[in-house]
C-alpha positions in Angstrom: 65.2 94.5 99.3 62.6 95.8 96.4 63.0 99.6 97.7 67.0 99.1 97.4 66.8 97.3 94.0 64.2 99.6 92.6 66.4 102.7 94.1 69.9 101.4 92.7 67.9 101.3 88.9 66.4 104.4 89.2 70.1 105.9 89.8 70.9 104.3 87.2 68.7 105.9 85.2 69.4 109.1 86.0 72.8 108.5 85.4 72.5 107.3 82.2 69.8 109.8 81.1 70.2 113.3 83.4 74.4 113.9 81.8 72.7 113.0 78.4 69.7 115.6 78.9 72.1 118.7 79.8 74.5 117.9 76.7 71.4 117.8 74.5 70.2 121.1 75.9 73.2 122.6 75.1 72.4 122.1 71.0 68.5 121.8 71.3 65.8 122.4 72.9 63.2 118.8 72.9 65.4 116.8 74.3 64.2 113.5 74.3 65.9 112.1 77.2 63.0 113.2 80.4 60.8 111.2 77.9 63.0 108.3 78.1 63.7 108.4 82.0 60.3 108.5 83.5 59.0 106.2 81.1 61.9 103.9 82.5 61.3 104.9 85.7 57.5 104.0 85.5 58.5 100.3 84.8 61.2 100.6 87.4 58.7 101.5 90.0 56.3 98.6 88.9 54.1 100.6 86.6 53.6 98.4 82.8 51.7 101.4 80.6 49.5 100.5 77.7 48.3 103.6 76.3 44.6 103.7 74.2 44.4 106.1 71.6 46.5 108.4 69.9 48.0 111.4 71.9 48.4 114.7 69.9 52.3 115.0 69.8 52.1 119.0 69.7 50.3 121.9 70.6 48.1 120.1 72.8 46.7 120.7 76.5 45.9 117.1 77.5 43.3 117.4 80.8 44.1 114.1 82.7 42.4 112.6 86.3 44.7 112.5 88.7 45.9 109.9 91.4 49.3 109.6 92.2 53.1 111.1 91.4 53.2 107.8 89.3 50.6 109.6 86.7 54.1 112.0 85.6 56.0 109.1 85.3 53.6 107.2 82.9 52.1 110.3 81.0 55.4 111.9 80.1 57.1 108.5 79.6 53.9 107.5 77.1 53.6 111.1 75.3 56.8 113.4 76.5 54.1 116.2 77.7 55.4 118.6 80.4 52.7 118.8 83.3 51.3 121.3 85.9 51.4 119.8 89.2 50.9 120.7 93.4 53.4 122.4 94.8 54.1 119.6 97.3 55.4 117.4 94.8 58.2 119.9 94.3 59.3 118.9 97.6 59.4 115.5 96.9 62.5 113.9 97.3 63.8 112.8 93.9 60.6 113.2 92.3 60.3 116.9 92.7 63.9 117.0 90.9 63.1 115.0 87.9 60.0 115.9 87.4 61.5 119.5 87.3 63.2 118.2 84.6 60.8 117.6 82.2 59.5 121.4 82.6 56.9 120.2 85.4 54.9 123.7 86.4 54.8 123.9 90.3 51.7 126.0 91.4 50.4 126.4 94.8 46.3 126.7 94.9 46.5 129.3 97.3 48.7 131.8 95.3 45.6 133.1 93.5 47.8 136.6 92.9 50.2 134.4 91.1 48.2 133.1 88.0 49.2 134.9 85.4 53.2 134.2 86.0 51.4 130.6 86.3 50.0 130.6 82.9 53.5 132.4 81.3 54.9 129.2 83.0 52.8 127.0 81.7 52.9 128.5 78.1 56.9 128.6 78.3 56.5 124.4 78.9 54.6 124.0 76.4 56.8 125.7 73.5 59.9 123.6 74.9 57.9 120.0 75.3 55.1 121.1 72.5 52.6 119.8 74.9 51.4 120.2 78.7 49.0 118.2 80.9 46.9 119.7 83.4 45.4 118.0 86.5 42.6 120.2 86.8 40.9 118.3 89.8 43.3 120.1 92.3 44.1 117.1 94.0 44.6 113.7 93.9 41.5 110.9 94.2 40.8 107.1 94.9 40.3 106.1 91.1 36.7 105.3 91.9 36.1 109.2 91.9 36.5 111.8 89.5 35.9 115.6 91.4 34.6 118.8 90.0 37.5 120.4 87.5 39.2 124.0 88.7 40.1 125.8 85.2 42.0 128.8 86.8 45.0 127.4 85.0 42.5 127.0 81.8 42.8 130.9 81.4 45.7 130.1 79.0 43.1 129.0 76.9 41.5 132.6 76.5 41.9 132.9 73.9 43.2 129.8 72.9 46.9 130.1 71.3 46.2 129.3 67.2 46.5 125.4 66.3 46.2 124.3 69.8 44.3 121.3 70.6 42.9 119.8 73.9 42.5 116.2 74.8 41.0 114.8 77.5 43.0 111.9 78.8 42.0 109.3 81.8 44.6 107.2 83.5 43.3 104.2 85.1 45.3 101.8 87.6 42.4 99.2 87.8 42.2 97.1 90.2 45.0 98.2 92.4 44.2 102.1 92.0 43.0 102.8 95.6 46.4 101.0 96.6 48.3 103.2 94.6 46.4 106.3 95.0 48.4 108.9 96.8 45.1 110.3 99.3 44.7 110.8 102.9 47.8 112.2 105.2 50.4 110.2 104.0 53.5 112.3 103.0 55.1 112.1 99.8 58.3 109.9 100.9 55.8 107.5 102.7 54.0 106.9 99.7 57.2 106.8 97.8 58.8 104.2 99.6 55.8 102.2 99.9 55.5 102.3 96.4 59.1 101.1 95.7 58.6 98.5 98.5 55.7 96.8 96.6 55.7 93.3 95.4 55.3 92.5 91.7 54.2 94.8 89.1 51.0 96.5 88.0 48.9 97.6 84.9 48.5 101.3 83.9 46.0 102.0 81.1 46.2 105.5 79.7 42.9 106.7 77.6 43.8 109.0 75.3 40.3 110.4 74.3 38.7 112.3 70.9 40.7 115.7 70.9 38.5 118.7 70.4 39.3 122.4 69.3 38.5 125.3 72.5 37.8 127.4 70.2 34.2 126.0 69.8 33.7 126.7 73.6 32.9 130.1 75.3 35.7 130.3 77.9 37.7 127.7 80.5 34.4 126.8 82.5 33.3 124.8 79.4 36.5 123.6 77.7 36.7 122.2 81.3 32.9 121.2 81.7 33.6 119.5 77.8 36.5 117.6 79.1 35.1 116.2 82.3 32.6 115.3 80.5 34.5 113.0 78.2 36.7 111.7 81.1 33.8 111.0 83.4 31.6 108.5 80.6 35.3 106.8 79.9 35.7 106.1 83.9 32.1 105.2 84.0 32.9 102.8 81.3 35.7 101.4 82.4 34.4 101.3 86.1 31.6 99.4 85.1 29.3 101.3 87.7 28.8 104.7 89.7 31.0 106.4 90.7 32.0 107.3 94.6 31.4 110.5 96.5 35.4 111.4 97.4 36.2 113.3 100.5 39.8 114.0 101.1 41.1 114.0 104.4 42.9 117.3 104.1 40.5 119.7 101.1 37.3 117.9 101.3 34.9 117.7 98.4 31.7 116.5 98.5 30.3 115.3 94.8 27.7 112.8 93.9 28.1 111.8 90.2 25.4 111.4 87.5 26.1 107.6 87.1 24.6 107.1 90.6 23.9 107.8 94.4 27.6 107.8 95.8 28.5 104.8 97.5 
């Protein structure tokens, strides 16, 4: 009964909000109404977002941890960025779709002959939404880990375009995060519906950290070191100990933190 209730709002939504979008799109380009969806949607699928901090509202690359399609939702309902994401969530039922609209930058890790129509891509989102987010951990974690950062997608940062900003930005599910997390094997629709099928609601906090200029860095490796950095003493803090070594079921990492031996 939630998945059907959740399900018939979310249509709803989108047909309230996806007619709107096009129409504005014929006049303008910003159209507020992707903004206005997924942050509906969010709360539809259970999510209650409380942001911390100010996001930048333009010519910004926010660097965010990442743990499940939900993160879209609540980002680009709480700031109206567009995002870089997998290439699985494309195929996504639903999800892939909307998050298309909101200028959502599909890349697939193994296309490494592909970055620089990539970047363009990413560049091109960023002019229409005036910002873009970037999950540079590659993958999806447990919220009790944070992995090493892959900047490939950084290289639009070298040189950095003039005025732009990045900010560092850590979502956190608390309590419920490994619950939410979308890890392991389980397929996209699984987690979907399992999602939707949940009882009650559940908190989202959204740190939006000190913004810093790349232009006082040498390169992607240490925009993204500078970053991390920032995101891992914010998860530490909010953790309130180490954090865990991660290994995912299908790309494995192995990292043990500075806060601690893994657990």
């Amino acid at each position: 009964m939630r998945l059907t209730g959740r399900s018939i709002l979310l249509l709803l939504a989108i047909l309230t909000c996806v007619p709107a979008h096009y129409v504005y799109r014929l006049f303008a380009y910003g159209s507020p109404f992707p903004k206005l969806f997924l942050g509906w949607a969010a709360r539809i699928c259970g999510a209650r977002v409380r942001k911390i901090g100010t996001p930048l509202r333009r010519d910004v690359v926010f660097l965010s941890n990442h743990l499940s399609w939900l993160d879209i939702l609540a980002e680009a309902g709480a700031s109206g960025t567009a995002f870089v994401a997998k290439a699985e969530l494309e195929r996504a039922p639903l999800v892939g779709w909307l998050a298309g609209l909101n200028r959502t930058v599909y890349v697939k890790r193994e296309a490494r002959m592909d970055v620089a129509s990539q970047i363009n891509a990413v560049r091109e989102a960023m002019a229409d939404n005036w910002s873009v987010t970037i999950f540079p951990e590659g993958t999806t974690t447990d919220g009790q880990s944070l992995l090493p950062f892959k900047t490939s997608m950084l290289k639009l940062l070298e040189p950095p375009p003039p005025g732009v900003m990045v900010q560092p930005v850590l979502i956190d599910y608390g309590d419920v995060a490994e619950e939410i997390g979308w890890t392991g094997n389980e397929s996209g629709v699984d987690n979907a519906r399992r999602i939707l099928s949940r009882r009650g609601s559940f908190p989202v906090t959204i740190h939006y950290l000190e913004p810093f200029s790349p232009e006082d860095y040498r390169g992607r490796k240490a925009i993204g070191a500078r970053a991390r950095e920032a995101i891992e003493a914010k998860l530490l803090e909010t953790l309130g100990k180490p954090l865990r070594e991660y290994r995912h079921a299908v790309d494995p990492v192995r990292y043990t933190p500075k806060g601690g031996e893994p657990s």
